[in-house]
BAFI-3210 file (N, C-alpha, C; in Angstrom, 3 decimals, decimal comma, padded with zeros to 6 digits):
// residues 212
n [1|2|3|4|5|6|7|8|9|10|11|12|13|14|15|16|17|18|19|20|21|22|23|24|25|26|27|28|29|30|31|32|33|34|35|36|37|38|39|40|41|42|43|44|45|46|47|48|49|50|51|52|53|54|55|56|57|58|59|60|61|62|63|64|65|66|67|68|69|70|71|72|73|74|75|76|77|78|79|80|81|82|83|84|85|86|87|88|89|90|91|92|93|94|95|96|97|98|99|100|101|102|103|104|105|106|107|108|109|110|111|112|113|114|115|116|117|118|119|120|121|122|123|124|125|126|127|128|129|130|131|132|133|134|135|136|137|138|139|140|141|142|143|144|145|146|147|148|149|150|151|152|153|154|155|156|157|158|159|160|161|162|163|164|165|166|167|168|169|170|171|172|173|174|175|176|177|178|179|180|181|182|183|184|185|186|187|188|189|190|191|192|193|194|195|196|197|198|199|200|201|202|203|204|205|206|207|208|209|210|211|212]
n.u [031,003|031,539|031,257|032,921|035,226|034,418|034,721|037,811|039,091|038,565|038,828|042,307|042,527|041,878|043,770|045,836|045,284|045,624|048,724|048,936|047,872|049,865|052,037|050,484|049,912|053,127|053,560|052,249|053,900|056,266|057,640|058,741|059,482|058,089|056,103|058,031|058,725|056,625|054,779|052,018|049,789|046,791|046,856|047,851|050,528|052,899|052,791|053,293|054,485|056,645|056,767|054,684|052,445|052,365|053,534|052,746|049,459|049,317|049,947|048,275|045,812|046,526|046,805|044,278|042,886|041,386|039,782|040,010|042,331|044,329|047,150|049,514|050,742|053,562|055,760|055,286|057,536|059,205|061,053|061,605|063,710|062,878|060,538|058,839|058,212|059,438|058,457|055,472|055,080|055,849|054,211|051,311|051,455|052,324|050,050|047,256|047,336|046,254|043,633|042,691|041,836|039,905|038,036|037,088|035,901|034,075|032,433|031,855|030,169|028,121|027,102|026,024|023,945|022,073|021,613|020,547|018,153|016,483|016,322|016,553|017,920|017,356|016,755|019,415|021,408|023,560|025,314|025,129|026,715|029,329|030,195|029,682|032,315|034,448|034,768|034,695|037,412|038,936|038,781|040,356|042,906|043,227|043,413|045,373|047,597|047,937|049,452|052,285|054,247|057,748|058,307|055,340|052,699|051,715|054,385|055,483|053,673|054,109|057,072|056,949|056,837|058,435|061,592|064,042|066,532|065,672|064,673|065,601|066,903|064,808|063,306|065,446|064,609|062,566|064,221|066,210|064,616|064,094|061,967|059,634|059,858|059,228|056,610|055,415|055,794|053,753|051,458|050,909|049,871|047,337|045,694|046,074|044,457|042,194|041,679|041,516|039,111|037,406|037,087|036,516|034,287|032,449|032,995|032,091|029,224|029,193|029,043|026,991|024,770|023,464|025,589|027,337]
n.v [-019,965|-017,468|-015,782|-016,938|-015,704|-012,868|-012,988|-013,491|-010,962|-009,108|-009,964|-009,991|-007,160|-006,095|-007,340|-005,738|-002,810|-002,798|-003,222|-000,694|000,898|001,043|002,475|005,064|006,079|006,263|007,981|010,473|010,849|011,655|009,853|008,518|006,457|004,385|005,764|006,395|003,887|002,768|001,762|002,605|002,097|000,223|-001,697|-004,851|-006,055|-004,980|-005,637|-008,275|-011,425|-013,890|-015,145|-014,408|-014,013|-016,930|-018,862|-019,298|-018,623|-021,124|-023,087|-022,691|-023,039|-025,992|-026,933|-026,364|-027,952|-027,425|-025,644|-022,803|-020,040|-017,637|-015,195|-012,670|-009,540|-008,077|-007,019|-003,534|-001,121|001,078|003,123|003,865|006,139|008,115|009,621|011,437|012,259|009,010|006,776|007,169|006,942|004,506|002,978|004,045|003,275|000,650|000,311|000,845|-001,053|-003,104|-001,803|-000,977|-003,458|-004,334|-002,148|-002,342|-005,223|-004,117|-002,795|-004,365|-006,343|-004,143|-003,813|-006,443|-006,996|-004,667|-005,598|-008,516|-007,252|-006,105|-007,761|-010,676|-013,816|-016,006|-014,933|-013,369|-014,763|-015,344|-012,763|-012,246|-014,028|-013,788|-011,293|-011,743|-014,101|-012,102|-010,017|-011,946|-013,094|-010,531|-009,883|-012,050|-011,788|-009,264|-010,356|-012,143|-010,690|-009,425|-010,872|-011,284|-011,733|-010,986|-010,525|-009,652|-006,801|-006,614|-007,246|-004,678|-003,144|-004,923|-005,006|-002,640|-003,140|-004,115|-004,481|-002,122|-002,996|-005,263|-005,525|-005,188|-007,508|-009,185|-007,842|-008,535|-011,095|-011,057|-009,764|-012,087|-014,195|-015,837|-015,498|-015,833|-018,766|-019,413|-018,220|-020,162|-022,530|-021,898|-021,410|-023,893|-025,176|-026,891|-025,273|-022,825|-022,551|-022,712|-020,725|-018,937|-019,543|-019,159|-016,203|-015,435|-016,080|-015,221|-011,860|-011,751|-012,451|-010,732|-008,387|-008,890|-008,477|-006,237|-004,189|-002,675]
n.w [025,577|024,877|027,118|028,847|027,063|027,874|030,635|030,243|029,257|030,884|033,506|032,485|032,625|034,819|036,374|034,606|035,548|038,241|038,305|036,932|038,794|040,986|039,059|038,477|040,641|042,112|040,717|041,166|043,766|042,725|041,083|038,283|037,000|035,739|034,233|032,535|030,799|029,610|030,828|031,784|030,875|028,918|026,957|027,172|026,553|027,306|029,924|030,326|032,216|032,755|034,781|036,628|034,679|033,665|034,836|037,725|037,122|036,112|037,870|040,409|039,214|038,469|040,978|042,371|041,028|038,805|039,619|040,240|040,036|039,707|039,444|037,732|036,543|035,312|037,250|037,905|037,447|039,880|041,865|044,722|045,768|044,452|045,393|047,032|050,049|051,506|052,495|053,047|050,404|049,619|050,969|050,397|047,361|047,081|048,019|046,511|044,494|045,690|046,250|044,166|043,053|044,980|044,761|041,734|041,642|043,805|041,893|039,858|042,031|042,522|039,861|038,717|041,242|040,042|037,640|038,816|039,931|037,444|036,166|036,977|037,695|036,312|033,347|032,712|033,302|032,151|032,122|034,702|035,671|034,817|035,667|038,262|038,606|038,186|039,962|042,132|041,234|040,950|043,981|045,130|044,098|045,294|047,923|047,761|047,210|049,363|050,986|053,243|051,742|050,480|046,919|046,833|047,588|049,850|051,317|051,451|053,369|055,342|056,457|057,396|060,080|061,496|062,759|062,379|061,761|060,883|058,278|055,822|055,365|055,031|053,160|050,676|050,234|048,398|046,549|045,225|045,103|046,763|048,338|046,019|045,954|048,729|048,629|046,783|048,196|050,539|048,834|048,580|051,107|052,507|054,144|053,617|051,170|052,540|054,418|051,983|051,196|052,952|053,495|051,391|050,307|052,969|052,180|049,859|050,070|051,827|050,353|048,732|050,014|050,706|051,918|050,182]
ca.u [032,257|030,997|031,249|034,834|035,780|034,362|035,803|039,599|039,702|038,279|040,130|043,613|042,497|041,883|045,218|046,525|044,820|046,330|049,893|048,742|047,749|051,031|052,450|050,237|050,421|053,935|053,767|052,012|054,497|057,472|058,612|058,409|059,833|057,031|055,422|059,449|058,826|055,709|054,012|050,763|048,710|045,807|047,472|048,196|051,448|054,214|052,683|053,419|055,724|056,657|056,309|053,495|051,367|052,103|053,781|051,965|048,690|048,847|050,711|047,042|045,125|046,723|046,668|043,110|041,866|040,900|038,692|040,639|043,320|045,601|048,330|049,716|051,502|055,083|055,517|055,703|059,306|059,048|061,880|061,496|064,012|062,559|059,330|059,216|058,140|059,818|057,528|054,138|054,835|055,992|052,505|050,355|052,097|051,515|047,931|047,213|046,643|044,685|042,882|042,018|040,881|038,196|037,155|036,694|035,073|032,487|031,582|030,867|028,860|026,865|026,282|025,200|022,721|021,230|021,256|019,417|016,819|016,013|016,007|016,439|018,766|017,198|017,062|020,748|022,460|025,420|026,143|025,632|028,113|030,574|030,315|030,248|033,687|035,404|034,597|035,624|038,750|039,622|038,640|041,107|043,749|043,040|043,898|046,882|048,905|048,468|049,851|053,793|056,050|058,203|057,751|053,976|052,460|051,766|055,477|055,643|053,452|054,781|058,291|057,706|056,513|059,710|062,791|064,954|067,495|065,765|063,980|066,860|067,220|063,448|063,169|066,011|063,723|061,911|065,358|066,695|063,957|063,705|060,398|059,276|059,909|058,584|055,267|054,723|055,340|052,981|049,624|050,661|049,432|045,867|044,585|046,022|043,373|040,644|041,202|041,206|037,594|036,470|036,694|036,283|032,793|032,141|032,990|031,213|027,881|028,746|028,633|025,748|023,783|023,303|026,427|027,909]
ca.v [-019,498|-015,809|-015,704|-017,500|-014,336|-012,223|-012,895|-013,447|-010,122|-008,255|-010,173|-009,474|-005,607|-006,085|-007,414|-004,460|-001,707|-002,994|-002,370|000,568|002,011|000,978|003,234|005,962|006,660|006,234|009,315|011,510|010,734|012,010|008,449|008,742|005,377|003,423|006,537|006,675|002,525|002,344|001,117|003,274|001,734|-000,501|-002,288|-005,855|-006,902|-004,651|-005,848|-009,891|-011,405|-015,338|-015,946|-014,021|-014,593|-017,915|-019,693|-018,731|-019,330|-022,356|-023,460|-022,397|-024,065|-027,535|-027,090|-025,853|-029,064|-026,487|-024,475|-021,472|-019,097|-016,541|-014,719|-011,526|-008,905|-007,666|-005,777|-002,201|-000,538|001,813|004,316|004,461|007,033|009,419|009,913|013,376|011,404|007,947|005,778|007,555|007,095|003,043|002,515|004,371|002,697|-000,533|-000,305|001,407|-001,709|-003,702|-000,933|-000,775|-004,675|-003,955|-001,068|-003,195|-006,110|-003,660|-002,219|-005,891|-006,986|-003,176|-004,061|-007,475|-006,189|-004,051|-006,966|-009,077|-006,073|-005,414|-008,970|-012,118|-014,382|-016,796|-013,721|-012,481|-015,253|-014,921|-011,443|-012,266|-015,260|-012,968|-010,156|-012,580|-014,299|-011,017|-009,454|-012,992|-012,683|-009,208|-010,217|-012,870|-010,713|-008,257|-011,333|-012,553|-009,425|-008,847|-012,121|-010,564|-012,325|-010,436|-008,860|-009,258|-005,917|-007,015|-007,134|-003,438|-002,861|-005,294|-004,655|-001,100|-003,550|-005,146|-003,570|-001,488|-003,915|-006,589|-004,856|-005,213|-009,022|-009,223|-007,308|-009,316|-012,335|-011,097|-009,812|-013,184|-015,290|-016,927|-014,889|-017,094|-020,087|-019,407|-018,405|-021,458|-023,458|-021,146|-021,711|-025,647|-025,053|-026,997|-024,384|-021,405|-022,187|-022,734|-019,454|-018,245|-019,410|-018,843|-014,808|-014,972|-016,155|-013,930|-010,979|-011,586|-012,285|-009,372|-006,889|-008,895|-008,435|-004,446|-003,327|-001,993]
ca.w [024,987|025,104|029,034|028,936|026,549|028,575|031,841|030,379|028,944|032,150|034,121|032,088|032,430|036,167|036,334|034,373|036,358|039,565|037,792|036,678|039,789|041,192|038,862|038,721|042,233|042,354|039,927|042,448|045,034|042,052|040,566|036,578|036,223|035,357|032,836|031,197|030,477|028,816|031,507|032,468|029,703|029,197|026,452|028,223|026,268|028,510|031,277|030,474|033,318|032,619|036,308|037,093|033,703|033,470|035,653|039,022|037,257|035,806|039,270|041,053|038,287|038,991|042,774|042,728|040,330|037,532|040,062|040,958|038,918|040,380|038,696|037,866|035,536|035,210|038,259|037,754|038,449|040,806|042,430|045,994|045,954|043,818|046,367|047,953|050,736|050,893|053,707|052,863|048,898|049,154|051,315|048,934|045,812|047,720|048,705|045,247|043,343|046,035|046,224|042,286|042,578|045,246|043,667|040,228|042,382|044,487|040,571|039,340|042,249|041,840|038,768|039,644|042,035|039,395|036,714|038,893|040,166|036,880|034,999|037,782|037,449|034,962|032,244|033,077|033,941|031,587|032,352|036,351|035,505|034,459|036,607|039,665|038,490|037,646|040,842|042,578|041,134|042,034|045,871|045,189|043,572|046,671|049,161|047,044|047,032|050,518|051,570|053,618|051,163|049,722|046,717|047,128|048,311|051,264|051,984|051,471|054,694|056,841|056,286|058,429|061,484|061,693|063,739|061,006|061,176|060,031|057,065|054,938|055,433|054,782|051,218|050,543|050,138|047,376|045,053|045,335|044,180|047,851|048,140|045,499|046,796|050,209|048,314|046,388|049,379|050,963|048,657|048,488|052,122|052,238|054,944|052,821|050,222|052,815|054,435|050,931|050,700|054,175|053,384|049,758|050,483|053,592|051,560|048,770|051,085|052,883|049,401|048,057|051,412|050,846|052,355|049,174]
c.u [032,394|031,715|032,823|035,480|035,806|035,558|037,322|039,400|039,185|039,051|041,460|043,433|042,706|043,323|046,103|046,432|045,410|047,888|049,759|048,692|048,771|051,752|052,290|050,293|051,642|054,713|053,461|052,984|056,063|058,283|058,051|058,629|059,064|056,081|056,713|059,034|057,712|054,409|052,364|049,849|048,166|046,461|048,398|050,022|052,631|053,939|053,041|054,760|055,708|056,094|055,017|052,067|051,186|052,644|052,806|050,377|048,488|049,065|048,842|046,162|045,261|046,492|044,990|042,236|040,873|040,027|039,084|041,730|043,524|046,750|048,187|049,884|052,881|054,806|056,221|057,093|058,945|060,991|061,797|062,100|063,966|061,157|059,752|059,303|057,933|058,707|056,240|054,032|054,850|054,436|052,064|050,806|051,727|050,083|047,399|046,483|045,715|043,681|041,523|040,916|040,160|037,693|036,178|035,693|033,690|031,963|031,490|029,888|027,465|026,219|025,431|024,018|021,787|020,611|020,257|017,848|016,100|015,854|015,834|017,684|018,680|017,419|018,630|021,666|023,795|025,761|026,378|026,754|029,556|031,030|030,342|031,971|034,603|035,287|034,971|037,088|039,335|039,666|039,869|042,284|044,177|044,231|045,321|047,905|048,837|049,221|051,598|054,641|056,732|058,660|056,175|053,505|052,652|053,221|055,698|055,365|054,143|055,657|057,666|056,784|057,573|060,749|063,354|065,812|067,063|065,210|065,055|066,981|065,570|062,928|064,242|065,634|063,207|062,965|066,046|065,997|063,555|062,092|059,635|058,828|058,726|056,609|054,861|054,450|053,857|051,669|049,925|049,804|047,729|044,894|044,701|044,766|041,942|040,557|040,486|039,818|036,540|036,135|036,312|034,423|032,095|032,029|032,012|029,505|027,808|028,615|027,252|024,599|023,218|024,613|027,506|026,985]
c.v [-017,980|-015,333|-015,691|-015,999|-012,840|-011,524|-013,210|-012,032|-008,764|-008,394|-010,041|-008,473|-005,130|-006,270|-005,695|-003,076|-001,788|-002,916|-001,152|002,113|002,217|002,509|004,939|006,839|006,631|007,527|010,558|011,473|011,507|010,746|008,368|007,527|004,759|003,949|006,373|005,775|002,262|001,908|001,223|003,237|000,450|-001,776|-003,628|-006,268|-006,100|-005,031|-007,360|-010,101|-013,144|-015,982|-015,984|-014,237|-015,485|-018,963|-019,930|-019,302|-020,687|-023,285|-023,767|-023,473|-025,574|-027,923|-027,376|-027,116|-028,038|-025,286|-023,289|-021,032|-018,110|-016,356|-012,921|-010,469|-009,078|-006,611|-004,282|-001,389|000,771|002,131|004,671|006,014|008,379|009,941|011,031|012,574|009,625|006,645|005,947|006,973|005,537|002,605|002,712|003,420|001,220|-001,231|000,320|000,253|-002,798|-003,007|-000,978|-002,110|-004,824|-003,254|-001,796|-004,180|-005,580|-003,062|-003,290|-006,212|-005,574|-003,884|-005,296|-007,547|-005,763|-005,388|-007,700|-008,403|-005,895|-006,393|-010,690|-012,999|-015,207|-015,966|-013,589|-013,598|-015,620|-013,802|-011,701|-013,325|-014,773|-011,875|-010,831|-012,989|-013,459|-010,429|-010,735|-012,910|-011,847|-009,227|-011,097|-012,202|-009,898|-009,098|-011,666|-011,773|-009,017|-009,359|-010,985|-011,457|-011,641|-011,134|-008,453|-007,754|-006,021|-006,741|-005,792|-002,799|-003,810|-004,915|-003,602|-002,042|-004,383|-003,988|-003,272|-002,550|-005,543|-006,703|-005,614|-007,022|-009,592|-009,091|-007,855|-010,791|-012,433|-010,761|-010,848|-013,748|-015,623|-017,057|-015,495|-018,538|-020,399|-019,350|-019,831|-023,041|-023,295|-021,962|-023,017|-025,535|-025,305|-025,648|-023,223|-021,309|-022,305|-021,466|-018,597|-018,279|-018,842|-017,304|-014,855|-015,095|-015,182|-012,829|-010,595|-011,734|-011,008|-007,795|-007,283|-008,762|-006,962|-003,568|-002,244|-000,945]
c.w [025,111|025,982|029,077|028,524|027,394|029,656|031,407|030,224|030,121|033,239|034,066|032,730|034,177|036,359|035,724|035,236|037,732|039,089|037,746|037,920|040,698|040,507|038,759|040,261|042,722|041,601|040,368|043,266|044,146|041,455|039,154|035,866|035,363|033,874|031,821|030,157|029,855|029,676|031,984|031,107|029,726|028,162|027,430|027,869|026,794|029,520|031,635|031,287|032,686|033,857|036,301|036,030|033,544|034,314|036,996|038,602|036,667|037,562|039,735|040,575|038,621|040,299|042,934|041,985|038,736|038,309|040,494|039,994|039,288|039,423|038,454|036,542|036,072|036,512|037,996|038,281|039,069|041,639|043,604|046,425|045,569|044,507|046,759|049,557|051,043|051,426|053,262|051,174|049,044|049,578|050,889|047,865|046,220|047,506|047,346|044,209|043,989|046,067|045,217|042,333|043,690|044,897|042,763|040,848|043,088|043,010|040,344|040,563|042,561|040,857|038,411|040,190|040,803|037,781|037,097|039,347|038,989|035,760|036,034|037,321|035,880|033,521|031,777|033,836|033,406|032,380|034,308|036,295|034,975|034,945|038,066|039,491|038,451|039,071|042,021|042,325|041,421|043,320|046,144|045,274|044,726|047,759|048,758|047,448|048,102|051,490|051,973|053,262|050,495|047,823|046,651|047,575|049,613|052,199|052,485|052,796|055,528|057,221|057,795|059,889|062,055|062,479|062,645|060,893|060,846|058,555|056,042|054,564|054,551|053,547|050,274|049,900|048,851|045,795|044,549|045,272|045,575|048,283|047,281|045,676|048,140|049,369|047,463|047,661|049,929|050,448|047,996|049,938|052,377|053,089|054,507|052,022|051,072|053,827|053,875|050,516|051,554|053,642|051,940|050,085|051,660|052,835|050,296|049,302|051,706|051,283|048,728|048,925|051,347|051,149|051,733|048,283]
res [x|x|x|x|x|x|x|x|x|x|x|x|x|x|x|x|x|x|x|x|x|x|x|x|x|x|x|x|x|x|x|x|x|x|x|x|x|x|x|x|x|x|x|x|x|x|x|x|x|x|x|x|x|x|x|x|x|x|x|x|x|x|x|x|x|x|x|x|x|x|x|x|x|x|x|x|x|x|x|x|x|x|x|x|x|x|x|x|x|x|x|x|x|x|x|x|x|x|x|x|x|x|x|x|x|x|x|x|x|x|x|x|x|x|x|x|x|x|x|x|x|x|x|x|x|x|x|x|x|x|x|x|x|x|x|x|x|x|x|x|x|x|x|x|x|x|x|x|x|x|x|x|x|x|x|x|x|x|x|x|x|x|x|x|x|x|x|x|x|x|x|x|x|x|x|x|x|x|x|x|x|x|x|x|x|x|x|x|x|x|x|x|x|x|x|x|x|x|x|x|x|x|x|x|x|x|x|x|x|x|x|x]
***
């Protein structure tokens, strides 16, 4: 029950921090929106979205047979047009909060590492059971938001690989809900989720191998 506690409220925070960094870096670039709104705080309850807190993961949850859980926050408002520089600021602001949840993910499986160096598994196997999942999830989180549906991150970069005139049609997707849609189709997609494992597990072999 401990563990369970644990990992929700690390995992919420993870969640939050990837908003967060959304907005904070959208504050370097000159966009105040997000500090005006309350938003650049650890405090989880401005950040609750219906979709994204609850809809999205329970969605996962049922798909996944109870073994998997994805979801989000409230997505941070952001000002494209208040950027000094408009192209350089949306990519940063973008990559900003996958960023945050590998970050968070290579500090759980550090700490991991040092857990089992310095106790073994049998000793430490709550805390490695909770610092593995939390750092799973952020890898997840990572992969999620880079998926090019609009309004995912992800969209953010692709978008500028598209011809200008189709941009428009494109970000389009995600103000209109259709972006929605298209993603739930999306991770009904049996080989979406076995991508999702192919690297999830690579990755996580490749930071618990030394390379982190």
């Amino acid at each position: 029950m401990i563990t369970t506690i644990f990992i929700i409220i690390l995992s919420v925070e993870s969640i939050v921090l990837h908003e967060m960094a959304h907005g904070y870096v959208a504050l370097l670039f000159g966009d105040r929106t997000a500090k005006e709104r309350g938003r650049l705080t650890l405090n989880p309850i401005p950040h609750i979205d219906p979709t994204w807190t609850v809809v999205i993961p329970v969605i996962a949850y049922i798909l996944s047979k109870g073994s998997f859980i994805i979801g989000g926050a409230k997505p941070v408002p952001v000002n494209p047009y208040n950027f000094r520089r408009k192209v350089l600021g949306d990519i940063c602001v973008s990559v900003a909060g996958v960023a945050v949840n590998l970050l968070i993910a290579v500090v759980m499986i550090l700490l991991l590492k040092v857990v089992l160096l310095f106790s073994g598994w049998a000793q430490a196997e709550l805390a490695g059971h909770v610092l593995l999942k939390v750092a799973l999830l952020n890898i997840v989180l990572a992969m999620f938001n880079l998926i090019p549906i609009p309004p995912l991150d992800g969209s953010h970069l692709f978008k500028y690989l598209l011809p200008q005139g189709l941009r428009s049609g494109y970000e389009n997707l995600g103000r209109t809900g259709v972006g929605f849609i298209i993603l739930i189709i999306f991770i009904n997609l049996p080989v979406v989720w076995r991508v999702f494992n192919a690297v999830l597990i690579w990755l996580v072999n490749f930071m618990l191998s030394g390379n982190v």
